[in-house]
Steps between C-alpha positions, in 0.01 A plus 500: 500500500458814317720643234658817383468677160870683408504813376732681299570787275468434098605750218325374243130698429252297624261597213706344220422166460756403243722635697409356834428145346879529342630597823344236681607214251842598463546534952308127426738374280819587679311367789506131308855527403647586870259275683419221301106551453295798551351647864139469521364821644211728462618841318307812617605815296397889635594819434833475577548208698456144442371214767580142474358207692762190520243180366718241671540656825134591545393132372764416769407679769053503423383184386218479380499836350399548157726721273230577281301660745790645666638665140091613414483662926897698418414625130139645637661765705494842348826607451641177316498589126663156367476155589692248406578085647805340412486110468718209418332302235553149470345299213574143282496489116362229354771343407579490862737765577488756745496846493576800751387865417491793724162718488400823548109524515329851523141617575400800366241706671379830369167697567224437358687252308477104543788322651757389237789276505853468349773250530897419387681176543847457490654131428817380738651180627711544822846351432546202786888589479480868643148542541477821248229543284518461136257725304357301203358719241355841540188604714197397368220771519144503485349646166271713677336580862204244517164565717410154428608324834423165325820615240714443869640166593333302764747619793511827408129549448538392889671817530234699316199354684617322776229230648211565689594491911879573414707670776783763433809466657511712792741820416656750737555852371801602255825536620803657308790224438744541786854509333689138524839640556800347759808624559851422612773677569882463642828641443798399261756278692810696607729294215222556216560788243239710465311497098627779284349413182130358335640191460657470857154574618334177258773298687369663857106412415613128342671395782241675780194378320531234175535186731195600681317587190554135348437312855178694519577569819421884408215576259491834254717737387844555736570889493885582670629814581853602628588829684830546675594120555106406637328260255115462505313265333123586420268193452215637250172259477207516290277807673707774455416895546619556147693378210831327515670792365385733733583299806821437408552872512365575830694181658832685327413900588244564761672300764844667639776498464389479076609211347837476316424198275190271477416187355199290465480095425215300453373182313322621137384420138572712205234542302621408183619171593204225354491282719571698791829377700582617817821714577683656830574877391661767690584854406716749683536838471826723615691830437274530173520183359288162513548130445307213453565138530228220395517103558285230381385303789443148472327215685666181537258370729189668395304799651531358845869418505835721482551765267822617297629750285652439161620738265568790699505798228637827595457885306771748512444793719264755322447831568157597698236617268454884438295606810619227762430208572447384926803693699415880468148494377241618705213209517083677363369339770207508735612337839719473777600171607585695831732231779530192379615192747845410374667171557870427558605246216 
């Protein structure tokens, strides 16, 4: 079965390669803390745009296919400026133990000039509790660009020159990412009192969306808006049109009547915290102010089982930063997300 590149917009200039290769590692390394191990995919950078070719899904769905000769057919076309594979990398020390990295692996091609290589490897183990991963170290970069393919491990020198007779996978044009958005939406019961304040709208998202969030029975980040005793709740995936911050400010202003408080909760890491532990936060925001709550969530049963929340931590109601910060701001943005089917919770 064939398979689709992605496409989407990138900001960062395409011609920089410190820049791009710091960009890349640090989307790589979040990657390994949220999910548990990095994505193996095919990176295709452009003027502009980025394409990205999911390994496991066109392993999956073309066997047989080589990825060598499927990355060497993609990074050949005219317009790609940057190339770039990202592996998981397993390997046993000799005193027996194993070790996980994460990889990003670029060929270089310039005119007139022979192909080159680079390379970084991050260390992580996957915790079997919550199934983050735990960064060990820093990345580890290569010293220099090599042209010597015989500098390149054995499987990636399989990407460099694939075998004689190998087949590329079998790819369908790009497609931009279609946003992963659902939404619900009902009115307050009769008896309910409607939120007046930030943290009345924290309470609104926690009870609409937390238990959800922990089953798993909803994955991403839960966006709610209230306007004149109607609740929606906004189910945000991975492919979004833009950045969080900007679609929580369209879901809050550019639908009618404009929202009067809004509140988002979702499962996160803070960035700080070494190793990384996994908390339920939700922040509201009404009549100027904000408030956020955070809980630890623990695992009795392992990854698999029941969650719960310990710890629940709450911040007095803040003012909004100078400038706004969802309700009254008008989203930069460059889409419509036009009707949307809308389910009755």
């Amino acid at each position: 079965m064939p398979v689709t590149l992605v496409r989407k917009s990138i900001s960062v200039d395409v011609h920089d390669a410190d820049a791009v290769r710091a960009s890349l590692k640090e989307r790589v390394a979040l990657e390994v803390k949220l999910k548990g191990q990095p994505i193996t995919k095919l990176v295709f950078l452009a003027d502009g745009y980025e394409e990205v070719l999911d390994l496991t899904t066109a392993i999956r769905d073309d066997r047989g296919a080589s990825v060598g000769a499927t990355f060497q057919l993609l990074r050949r076309r005219p317009e790609v400026e940057r190339a770039f594979a990202i592996i998981r990398m397993d390997t046993t020390d000799n005193d027996d133990q194993e070790h996980a990295y994460a990889l990003v692996f670029e060929e270089i091609t310039e005119l007139d000039e022979p192909r080159r290589w680079w390379m970084s490897m991050q260390e992580f183990r996957t915790d079997a509790n919550t199934e983050l991963g735990h960064l060990i170290g820093d990345w580890l970069d290569s010293p220099f660009e090599t042209p010597n393919i015989d500098h390149l491990m054995p499987f990636l020198r399989e990407i460099a020159a694939p075998p004689p007779g190998s087949r590329p996978a079998r790819v369908l044009p790009p497609r931009a990412t279609q946003p992963d958005i659902q939404v619900a939406m009902a009115n307050l019961p009769p008896n309910a009192p409607s939120p007046t304040t930030a943290r009345q709208m924290v309470e609104l998202a926690a009870q609409l969306a937390v238990g959800d969030l922990l089953k798993g029975a909803v994955k991403g980040t839960i966006v709610v808006r209230y306007a004149q005793r109607a609740w929606e709740m906004w189910v945000l995936g991975d492919d979004m049109p833009s950045d969080l911050e900007s679609m929580v400010r369209y879901i809050a202003n550019k639908r009618q009547p404009p929202a009067e408080g809004v509140a988002i909760a979702m499962i996160a890491i803070m960035p700080q915290d070494v190793p990384p532990v996994p908390l339920m936060q939700v922040i509201g925001e009404m009549d100027g102010k904000f408030v956020e709550t955070r809980a630890p969530i623990e695992f009795p049963e392992g990854p698999a089982g029941p969650k719960r929340l310990r710890e629940i931590r709450w911040w007095d109601a803040r003012p909004v930063p100078e400038g706004g910060m969802w309700l009254g701001v008008d989203p930069v943005v460059l889409f419509d997300l036009g009707p949307l089917a809308i389910g009755e919770a």
